[in-house]
C-alpha positions in Angstrom: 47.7 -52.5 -40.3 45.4 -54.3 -38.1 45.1 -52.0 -35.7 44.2 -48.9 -39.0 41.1 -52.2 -40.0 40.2 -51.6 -36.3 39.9 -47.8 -35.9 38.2 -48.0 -39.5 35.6 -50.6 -38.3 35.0 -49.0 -35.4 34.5 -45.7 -36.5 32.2 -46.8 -38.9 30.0 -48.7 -36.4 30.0 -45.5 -34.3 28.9 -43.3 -37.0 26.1 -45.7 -37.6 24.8 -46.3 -34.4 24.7 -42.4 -34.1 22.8 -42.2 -37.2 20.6 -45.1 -36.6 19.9 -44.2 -32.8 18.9 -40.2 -33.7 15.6 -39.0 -33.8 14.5 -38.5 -37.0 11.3 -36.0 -38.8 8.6 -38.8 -39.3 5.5 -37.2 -41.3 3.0 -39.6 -43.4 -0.2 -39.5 -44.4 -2.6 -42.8 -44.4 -5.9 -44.0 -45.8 -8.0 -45.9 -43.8 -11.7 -46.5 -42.8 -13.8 -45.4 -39.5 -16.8 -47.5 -39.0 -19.0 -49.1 -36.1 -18.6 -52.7 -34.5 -22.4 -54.7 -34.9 -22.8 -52.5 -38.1 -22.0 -53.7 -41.9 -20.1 -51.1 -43.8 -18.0 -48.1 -43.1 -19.1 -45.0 -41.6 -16.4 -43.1 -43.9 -13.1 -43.2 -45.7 -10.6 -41.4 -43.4 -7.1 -39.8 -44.0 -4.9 -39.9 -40.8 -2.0 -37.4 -40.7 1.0 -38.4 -38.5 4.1 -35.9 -37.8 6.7 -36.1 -35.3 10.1 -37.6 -34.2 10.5 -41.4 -34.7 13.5 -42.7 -33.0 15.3 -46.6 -32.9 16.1 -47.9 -29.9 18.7 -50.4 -29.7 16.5 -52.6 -28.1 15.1 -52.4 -31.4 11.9 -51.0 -30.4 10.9 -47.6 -32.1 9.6 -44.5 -30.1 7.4 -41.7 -31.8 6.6 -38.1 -30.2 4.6 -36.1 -32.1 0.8 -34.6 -33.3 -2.2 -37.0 -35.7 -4.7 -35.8 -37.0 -8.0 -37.5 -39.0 -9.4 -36.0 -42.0 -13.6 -36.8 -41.9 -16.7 -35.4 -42.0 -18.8 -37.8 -39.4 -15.2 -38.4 -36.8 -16.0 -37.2 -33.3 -15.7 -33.5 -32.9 -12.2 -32.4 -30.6 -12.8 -29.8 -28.6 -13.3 -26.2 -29.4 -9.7 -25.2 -30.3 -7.9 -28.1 -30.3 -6.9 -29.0 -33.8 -4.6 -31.9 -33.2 -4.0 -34.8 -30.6 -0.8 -35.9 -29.2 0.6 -39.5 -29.8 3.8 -40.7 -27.6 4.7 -43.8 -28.2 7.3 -46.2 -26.7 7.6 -49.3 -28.3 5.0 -51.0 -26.5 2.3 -51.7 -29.5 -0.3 -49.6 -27.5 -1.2 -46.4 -26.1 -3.5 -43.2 -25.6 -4.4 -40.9 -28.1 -5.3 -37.2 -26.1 -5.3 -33.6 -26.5 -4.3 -31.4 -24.0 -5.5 -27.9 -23.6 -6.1 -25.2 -21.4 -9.3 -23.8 -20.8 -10.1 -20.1 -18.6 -12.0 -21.2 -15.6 -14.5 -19.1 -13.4 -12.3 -16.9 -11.9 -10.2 -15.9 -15.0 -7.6 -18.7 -14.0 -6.1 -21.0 -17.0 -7.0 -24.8 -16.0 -4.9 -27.9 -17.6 -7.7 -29.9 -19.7 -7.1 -33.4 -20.8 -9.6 -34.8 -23.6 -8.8 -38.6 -23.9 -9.6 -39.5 -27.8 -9.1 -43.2 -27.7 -6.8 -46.5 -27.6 -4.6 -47.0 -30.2 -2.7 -50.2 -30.9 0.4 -49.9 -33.2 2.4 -52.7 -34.7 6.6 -53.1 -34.4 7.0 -51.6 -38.2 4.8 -47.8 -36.9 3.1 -48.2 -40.0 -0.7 -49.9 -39.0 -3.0 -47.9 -36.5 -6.7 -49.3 -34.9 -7.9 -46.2 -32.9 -10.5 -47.8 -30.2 -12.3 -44.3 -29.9 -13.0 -43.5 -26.7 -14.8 -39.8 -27.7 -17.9 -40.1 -30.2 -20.8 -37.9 -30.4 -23.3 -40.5 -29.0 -21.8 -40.3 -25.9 -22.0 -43.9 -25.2 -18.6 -45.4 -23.9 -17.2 -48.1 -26.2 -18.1 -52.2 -26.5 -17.3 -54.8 -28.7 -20.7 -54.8 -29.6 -20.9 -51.3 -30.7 -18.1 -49.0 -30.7 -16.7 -46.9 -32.9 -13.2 -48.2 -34.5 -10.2 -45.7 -36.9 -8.1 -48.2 -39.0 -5.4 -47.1 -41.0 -4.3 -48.4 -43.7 -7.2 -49.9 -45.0 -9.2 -49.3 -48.0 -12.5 -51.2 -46.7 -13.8 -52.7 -44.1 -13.0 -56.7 -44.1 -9.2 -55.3 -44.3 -10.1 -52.7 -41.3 -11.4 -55.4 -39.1 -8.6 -58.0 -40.1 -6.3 -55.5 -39.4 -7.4 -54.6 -36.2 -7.9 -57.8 -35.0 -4.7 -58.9 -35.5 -2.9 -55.2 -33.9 -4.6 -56.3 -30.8 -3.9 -59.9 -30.4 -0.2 -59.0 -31.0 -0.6 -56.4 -28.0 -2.6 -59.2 -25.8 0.6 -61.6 -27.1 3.2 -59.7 -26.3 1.5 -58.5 -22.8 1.5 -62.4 -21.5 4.9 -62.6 -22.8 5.9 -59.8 -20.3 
């Protein structure tokens, strides 16, 4: 009888850990706010559309493959043709948001393009985003003073800045603790 609780209890476990530890379709849509650092207000409300593969780890960390893409008017510009960026994340509360493309080059040839969008800091749960953006059509490169932030969620801009604020002292945090 024992050993029947055993093989019951086991093969439950296992058929857990294979459901919990497979990649699974992760598409959501957010609201939140882009707006300038040294300026009151927003610039716009945003919509940011995430859709991938989000995995568990059994480290408990989470992992997420997959395209984003910002609904708004005044957002920087992607390149011509490139519709979406690329997110990989792997657990680590922070990383680069990019597109990569291929543009024809002189001599006919296809050339690897990367166009780096910006730094984007994640908490544990994958379900807050601040976007540092690296691209914006002034073509000034980004300071605390001045540059352009993406927070989702966040319906105004006190929230956006709290939010932010605390994504990226959790990163610094965790970094020391490392």
């Amino acid at each position: 009888m024992k050993v029947k609780i055993i093989v019951v209890l086991l093969l439950a476990i296992s058929i857990f850990s294979i459901w919990y530890l497979t990649p699974k379709r992760y598409a959501k849509t957010i609201d939140g706010v882009y707006y300038q650092l040294g300026r009151e207000g927003i610039i716009e409300p945003i919509r940011m559309h995430l859709d991938g593969k989000l995995q568990h780890h059994i480290n408990g960390k989470k992992s997420f493959q997959g395209k984003v893409v910002f609904e708004g008017k005044q957002l920087p510009r992607l390149p011509k043709d490139v519709a979406e960026l690329e997110l990989y994340y792997g657990g680590e509360n922070f990383t680069s948001l990019f597109a990569s493309f291929q543009t024809t080059n002189a001599e006919g040839r296809k050339v690897p393009e990367l166009f780096m969008y910006g730094s984007i800091y994640i908490n544990d749960d994958f379900n807050a985003f601040t976007v540092k953006l690296i691209a914006n059509d002034d073509a000034r490169p980004w300071s605390e003073s001045g540059g352009f932030m993406i927070t989702a969620p966040a319906a105004n801009r006190a929230e956006a800045t709290m939010k932010s604020e605390q994504l990226i002292k959790d990163f610094n945090k965790k970094s020391l603790e490392r």
